[in-house]
N, C-alpha and C positions, 0 to 999 in steps of 0.2 A: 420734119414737120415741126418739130419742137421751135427752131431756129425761124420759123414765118411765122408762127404764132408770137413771137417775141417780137421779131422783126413791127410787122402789121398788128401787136396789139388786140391781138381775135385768137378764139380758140376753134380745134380742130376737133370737130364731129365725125367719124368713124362708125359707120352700119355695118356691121357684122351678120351672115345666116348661118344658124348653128345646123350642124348634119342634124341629120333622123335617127341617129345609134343613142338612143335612149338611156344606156348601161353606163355611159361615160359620165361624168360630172360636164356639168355646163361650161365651164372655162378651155375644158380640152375639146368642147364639141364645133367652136368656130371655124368655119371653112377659112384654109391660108395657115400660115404661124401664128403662133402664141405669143411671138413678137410684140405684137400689135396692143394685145392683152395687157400685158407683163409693163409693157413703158407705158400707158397708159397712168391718168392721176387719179380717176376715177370709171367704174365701167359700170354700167347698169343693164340690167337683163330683165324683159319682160316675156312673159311667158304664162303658163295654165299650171293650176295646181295637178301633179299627177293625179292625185285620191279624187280629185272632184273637178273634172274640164271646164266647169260652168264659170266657176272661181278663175278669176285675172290677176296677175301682178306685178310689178317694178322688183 
C-alpha cells in the first residue's frame, strides 16, 4: 500500500471494526492483524466514553 500511495501521490484510508471484548485495549480490539495498525503513520479511533455513552470521541 505504502508503494501506490507513493506511486499516485494519494494517501490510504483504512476502516477498521473493533470486536465487542470490552477488557482488551482498543489497538488489540481491530478485527484482522495488528499489522495494519502497527505500519500505519497515524490511526484515529472514535468511539463513546465508557463512564458516560452520551459523550463522543476521536
Amino acid at each position: 500500500l505504502t508503494k501506490l500511495a507513493d506511486k499516485y501521490s494519494s494517501a490510504i484510508i483504512a476502516i477498521r471494526h473493533l470486536t465487542k471484548g470490552g477488557s482488551l485495549k482498543p489497538i488489540y480490539r481491530g478485527l484482522g492483524s495488528i499489522d495494519f495498525t502497527a505500519s500505519a503513520r497515524s490511526v484515529l479511533l472514535a468511539g463513546c466514553d465508557p463512564d458516560e455513552l452520551a459523550v463522543r470521541g476521536i
